[in-house]
C-alpha positions in Angstrom: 0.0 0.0 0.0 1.0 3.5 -0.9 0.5 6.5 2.0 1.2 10.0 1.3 2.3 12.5 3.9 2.2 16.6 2.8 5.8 18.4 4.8 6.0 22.2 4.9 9.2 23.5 3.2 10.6 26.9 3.6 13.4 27.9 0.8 15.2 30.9 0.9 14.8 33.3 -1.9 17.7 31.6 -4.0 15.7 28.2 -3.9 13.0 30.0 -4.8 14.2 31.3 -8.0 15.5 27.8 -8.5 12.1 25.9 -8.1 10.7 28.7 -10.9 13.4 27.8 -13.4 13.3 24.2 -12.9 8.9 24.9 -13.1 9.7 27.3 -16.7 11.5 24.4 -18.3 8.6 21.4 -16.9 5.9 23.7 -18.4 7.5 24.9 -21.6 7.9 21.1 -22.0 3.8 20.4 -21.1 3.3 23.5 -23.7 5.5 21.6 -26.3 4.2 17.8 -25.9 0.5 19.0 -26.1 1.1 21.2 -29.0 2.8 18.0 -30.4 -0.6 16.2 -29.7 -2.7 18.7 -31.0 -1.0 19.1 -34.6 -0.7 15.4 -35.1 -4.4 15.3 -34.5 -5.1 18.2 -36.5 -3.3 17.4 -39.5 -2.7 13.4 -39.4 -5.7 12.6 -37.4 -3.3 10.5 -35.2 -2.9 9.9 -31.6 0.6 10.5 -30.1 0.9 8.2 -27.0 3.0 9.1 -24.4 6.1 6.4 -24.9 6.3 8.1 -28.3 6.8 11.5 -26.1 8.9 9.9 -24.0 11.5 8.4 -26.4 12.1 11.8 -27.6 13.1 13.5 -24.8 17.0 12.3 -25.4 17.1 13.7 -28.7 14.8 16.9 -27.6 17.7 17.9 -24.4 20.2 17.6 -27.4 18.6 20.4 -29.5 17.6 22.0 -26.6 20.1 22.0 -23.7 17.9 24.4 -21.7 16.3 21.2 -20.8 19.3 19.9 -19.3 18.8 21.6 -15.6 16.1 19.4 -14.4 16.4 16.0 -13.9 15.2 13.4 -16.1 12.5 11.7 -13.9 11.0 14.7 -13.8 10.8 15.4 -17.5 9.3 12.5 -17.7 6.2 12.8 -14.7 5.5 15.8 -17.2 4.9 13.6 -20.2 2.8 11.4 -17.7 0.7 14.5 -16.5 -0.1 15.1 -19.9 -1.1 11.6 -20.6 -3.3 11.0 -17.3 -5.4 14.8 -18.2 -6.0 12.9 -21.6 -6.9 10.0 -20.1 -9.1 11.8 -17.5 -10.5 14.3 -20.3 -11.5 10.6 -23.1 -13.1 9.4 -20.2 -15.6 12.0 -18.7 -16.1 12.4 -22.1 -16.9 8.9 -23.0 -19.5 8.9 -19.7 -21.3 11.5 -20.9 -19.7 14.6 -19.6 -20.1 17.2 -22.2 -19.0 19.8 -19.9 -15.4 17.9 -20.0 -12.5 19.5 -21.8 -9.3 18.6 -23.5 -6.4 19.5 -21.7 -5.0 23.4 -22.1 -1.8 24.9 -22.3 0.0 26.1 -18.7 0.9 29.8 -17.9 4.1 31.0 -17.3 2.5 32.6 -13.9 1.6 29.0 -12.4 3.9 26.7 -10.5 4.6 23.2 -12.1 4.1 20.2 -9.8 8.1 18.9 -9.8 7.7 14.8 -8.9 10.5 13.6 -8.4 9.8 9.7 -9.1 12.1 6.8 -7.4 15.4 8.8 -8.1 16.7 12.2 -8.0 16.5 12.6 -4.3 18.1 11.9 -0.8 16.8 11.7 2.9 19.6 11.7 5.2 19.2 13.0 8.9 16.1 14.6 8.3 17.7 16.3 5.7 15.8 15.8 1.9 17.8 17.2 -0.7 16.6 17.4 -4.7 18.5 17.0 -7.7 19.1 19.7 -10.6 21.5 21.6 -12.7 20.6 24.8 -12.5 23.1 26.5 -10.7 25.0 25.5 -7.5 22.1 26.1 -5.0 21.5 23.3 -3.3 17.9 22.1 -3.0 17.7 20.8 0.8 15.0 20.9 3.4 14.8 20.1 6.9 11.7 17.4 7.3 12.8 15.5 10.5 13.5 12.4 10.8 10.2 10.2 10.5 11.1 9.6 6.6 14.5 7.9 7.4 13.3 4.4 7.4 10.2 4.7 5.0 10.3 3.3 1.7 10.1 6.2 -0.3 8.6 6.0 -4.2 8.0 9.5 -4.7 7.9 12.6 -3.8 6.1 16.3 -5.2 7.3 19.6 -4.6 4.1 21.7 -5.4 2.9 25.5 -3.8 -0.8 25.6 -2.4 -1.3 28.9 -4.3 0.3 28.7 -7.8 -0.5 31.7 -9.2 3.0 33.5 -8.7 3.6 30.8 -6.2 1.9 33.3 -3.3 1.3 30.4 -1.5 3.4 28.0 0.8 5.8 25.1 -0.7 5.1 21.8 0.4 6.5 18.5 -0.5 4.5 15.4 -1.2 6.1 11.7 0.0 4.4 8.5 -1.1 5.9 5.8 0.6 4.7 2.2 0.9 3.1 0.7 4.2 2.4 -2.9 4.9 -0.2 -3.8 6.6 0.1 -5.4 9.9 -2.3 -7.9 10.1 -3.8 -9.7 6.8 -7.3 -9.5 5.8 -9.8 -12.6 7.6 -13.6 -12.6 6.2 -15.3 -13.5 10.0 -18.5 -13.7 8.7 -19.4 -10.1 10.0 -20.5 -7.3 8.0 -20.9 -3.5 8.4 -22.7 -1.6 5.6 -22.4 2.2 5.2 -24.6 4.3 3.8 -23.2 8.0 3.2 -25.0 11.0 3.6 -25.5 14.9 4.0 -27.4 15.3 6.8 -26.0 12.0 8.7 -22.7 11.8 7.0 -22.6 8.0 8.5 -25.6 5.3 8.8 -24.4 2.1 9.5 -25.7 -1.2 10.4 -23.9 -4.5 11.0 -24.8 -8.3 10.8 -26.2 -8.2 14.4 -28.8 -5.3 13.4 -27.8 -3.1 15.2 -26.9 1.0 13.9 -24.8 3.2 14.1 -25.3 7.1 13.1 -23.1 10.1 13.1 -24.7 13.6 12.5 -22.4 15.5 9.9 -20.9 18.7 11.6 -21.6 21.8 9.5 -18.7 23.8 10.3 -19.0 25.6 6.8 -22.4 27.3 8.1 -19.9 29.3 10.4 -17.4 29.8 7.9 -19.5 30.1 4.6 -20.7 33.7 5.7 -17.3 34.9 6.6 -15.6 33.7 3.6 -19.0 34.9 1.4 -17.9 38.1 2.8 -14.4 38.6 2.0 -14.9 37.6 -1.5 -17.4 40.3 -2.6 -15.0 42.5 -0.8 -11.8 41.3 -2.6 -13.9 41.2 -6.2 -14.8 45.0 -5.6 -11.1 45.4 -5.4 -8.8 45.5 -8.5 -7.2 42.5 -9.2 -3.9 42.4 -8.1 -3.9 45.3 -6.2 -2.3 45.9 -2.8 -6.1 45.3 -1.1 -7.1 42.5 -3.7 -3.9 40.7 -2.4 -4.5 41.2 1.4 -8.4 40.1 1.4 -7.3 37.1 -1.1 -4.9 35.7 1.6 -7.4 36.1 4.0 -9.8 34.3 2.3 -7.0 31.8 1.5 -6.5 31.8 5.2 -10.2 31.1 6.3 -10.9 28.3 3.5 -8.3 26.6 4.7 -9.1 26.4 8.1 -12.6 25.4 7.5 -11.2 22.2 5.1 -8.7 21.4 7.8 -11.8 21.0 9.6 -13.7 19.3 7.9 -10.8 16.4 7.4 -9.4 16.5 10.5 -13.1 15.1 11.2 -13.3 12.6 8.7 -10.1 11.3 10.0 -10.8 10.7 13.9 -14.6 9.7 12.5 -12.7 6.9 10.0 -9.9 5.7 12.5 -12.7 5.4 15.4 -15.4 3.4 13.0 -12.2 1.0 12.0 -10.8 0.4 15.5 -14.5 0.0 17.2 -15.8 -2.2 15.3 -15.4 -6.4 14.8 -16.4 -6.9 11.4 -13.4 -7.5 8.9 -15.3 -6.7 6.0 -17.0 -3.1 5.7 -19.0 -2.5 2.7 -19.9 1.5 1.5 -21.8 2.7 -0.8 -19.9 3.7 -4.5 -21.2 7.3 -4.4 -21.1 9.6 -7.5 -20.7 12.5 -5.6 -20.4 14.9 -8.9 -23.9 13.8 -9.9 -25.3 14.4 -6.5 -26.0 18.7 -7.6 -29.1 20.0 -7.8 -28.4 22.4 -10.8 -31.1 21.9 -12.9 -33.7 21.3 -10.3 -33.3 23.7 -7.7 -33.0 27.4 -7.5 -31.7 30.4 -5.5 -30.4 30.0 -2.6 -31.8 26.3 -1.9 -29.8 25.2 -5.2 -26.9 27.0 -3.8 -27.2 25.4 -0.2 -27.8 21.8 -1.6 -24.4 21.9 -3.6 -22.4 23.5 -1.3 -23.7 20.7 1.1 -23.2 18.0 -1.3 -20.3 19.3 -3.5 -17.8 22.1 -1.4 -18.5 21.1 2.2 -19.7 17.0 1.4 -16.3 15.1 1.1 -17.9 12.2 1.0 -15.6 10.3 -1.3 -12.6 11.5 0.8 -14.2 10.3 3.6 -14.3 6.6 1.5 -10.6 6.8 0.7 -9.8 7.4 4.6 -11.9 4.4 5.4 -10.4 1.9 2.8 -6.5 2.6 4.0 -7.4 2.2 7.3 -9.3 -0.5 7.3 -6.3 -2.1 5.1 -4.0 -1.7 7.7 -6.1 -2.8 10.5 -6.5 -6.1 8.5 -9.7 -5.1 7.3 -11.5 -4.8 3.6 -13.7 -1.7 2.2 -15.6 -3.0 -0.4 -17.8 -0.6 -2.7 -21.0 -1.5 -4.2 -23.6 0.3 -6.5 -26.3 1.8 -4.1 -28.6 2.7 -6.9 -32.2 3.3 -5.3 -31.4 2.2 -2.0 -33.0 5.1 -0.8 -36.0 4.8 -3.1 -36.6 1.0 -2.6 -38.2 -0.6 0.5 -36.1 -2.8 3.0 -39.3 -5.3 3.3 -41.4 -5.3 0.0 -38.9 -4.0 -2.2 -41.2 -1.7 -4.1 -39.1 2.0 -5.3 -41.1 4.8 -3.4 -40.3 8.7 -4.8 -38.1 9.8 -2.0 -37.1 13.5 -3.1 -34.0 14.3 -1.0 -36.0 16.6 1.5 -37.9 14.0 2.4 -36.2 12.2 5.7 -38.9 9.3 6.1 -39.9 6.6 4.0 -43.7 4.9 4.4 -44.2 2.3 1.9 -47.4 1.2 1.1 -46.7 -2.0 2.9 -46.6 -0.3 6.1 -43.3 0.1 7.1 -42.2 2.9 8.2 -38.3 3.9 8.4 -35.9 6.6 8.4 -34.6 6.7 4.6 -30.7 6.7 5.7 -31.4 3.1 7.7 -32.7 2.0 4.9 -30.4 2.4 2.4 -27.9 1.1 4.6 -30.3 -2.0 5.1 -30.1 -2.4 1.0 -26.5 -1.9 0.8 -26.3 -5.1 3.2 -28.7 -6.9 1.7 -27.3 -6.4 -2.1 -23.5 -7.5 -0.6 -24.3 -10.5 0.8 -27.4 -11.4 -1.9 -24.9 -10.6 -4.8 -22.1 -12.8 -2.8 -24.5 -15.6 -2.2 -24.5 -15.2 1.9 -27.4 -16.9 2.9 -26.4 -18.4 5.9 -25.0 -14.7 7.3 -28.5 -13.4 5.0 -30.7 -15.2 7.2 -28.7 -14.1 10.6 -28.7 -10.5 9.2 -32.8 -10.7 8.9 -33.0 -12.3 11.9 -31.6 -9.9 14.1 -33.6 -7.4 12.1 -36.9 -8.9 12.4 -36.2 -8.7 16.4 -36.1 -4.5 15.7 -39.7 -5.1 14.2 -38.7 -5.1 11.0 -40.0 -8.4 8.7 -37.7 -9.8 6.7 -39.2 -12.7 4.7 -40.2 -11.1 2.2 -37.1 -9.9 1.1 -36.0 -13.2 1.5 -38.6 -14.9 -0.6 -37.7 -12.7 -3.5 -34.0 -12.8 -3.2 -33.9 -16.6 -3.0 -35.7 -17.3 -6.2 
């Protein structure tokens, strides 16, 4: 398994100017390779691939020595950026996003991402130091010493703020992690169903659930940070005031997602270590379909995507389960939850259930919070779909001693 741990850097002003030449040459080279795409598209209607890029960068440092002051593995995570925002850009495309666009060419007033794959770097007592040519300014940082015995497979020099790098450097270190323990199926089950209001609904073999109310920290910092914007946009951009109330707002955004994940990490770590199934199965959300743009309007529009899109994280919230539960000797699984909100736990009939609406009441009677539900479907699609009937029939059982009637479900499952 691959972890990733973000270290503040602070470089004097001659690593500065260093990082910016060494960024110059990464994007004129990003400019060049997708200007290479384009025209061989546009006149050849072909498709340059990125080992094609790749072989050429020998003979391209040759004709162009400038290119000689960064290191090669970095040359080449530039021709691999390129591909992956193609890749990225054919597939939204291909599922039906017609909002998606092809990749564009990079400003000379952004910051390149420098990754500095396998090679090309050192960690010595605490000490990480990068390689380059540019002149005879040494790129080294202090980063202490928790990276001296780690594995390390990468690592990203990038600024938080990349227009004219106003922002704070940071480096980026993958590194690989084993897990401690390996992965036993005990024949117990959690399901997960993710939400706004509750950002956790969860019930487990034994039937019993568990339910986390999401913390709306962005309600107190929404209005601050509504605030400072229409103050900044009255301003002149880059002016002296446009740059103060832009940190600010910086400053204030950040704090509020710092929020947000330090949350989702204590919420993760504490659902992992507390509970004794081995397999934990979540809902595959779609999180970018989940806005109400075409629906809703005004100010409810705007308060159901900030909730669901800005201030939501719920597939962040999935990645943070899945490693954990990986190194606890656990398995995330994902599952389509398609209309496990709409369909009914007992008769299985799909009920309208706009999102406003909190309680389901089916036809048959039953009567149950919509959240428990789906999280009741997501259970019973994993261990139908997996052929569980032996843990199928405990799961109803201890569900039918919460006055809820399985059989049905059973009945129609079964044949």
């Amino acid at each position: 398994m691959h972890l990733t741990k973000k270290v503040k850097i602070n470089p004097i002003k001659e690593q500065v100017n260093v990082l910016w030449r060494l960024s110059e040459q990464c994007r004129c080279l990003y400019n060049f390779a997708l200007a290479e795409r384009r025209d061989a598209w546009k006149n050849e209607q072909r498709s340059v691939k990125y080992v094609e890029q790749q072989n050429q960068l020998p003979a391209l440092k040759e004709k162009y020595p400038e290119y000689k002051i960064v290191y090669s593995k970095v040359l080449q995570s530039v021709l691999k950026k390129l591909d992956a925002n193609y890749k990225s850009f054919f597939s939204l495309w291909k599922n039906g996003d017609k909002s998606a666009r092809p990749p564009k060419f990079r400003s000379e007033k952004y910051f390149m991402t420098l990754v500095y794959n396998q090679s090309g770097f050192k960690i010595k007592d605490g000490l990480l130091s990068f390689s380059h040519k540019v002149n005879e300014i040494s790129l080294s940082f202090e980063i202490g010493n928790n990276f001296n015995s780690l594995t390390i497979k990468q690592i990203e020099i990038y600024n938080d703020d990349p227009y004219k790098s106003r922002g704070n450097f940071y480096v980026s270190i993958t590194y690989e992690e084993n897990p401690t323990t390996e992965y036993v199926d005990n024949d117990l089950y959690q399901a997960i169903d993710l939400g706004i209001t509750k950002i956790v609904t969860a019930v487990n073999t034994q039937g019993k659930f568990f339910e986390v109310k999401t913390p709306r920290s962005d309600q107190y910092w929404n209005p601050k940070i509504d605030s400072i914007k229409s103050r900044r946009d009255h301003c002149k951009k880059g002016s002296k005031r446009w740059n103060r109330l832009h940190k600010t707002y910086r400053k204030i955004e950040a704090k509020k997602s710092n929020q947000i994940k330090d949350f989702q990490h204590k919420l993760s770590k504490t659902m992992i270590e507390n509970t004794k199934s081995n397999t934990i199965i979540v809902g595959d959300l779609n999180v970018k379909n989940m806005a109400q743009s075409k629906k809703l309007k005004g100010k409810r529009k705007r308060s159901q995507n900030r909730s669901t899109q800005n201030q939501g994280y719920l597939s962040r919230f999935i990645e943070f389960l899945t490693y954990k539960a990986e190194l606890a000797g656990k398995k995330a699984i994902r599952i389509d939850e398609a209309y496990t909100s709409k369909e009914c736990c007992i008769c299985g009939i799909r009920n309208e259930m706009p999102l406003w609406e909190r309680t389901m009441q089916c036809d048959c009677g039953n009567v149950i919070d919509r959240d428990r539900n789906s999280a009741i479907n997501i259970m019973k699609r994993f261990l139908s779909q997996n052929a569980l009937w032996t843990s199928y029939q405990k799961f109803s059982d201890n569900l039918r001693q919460t006055g809820l009637q399985m059989d049905t479900c059973i009945l129609q499952i079964s044949k």
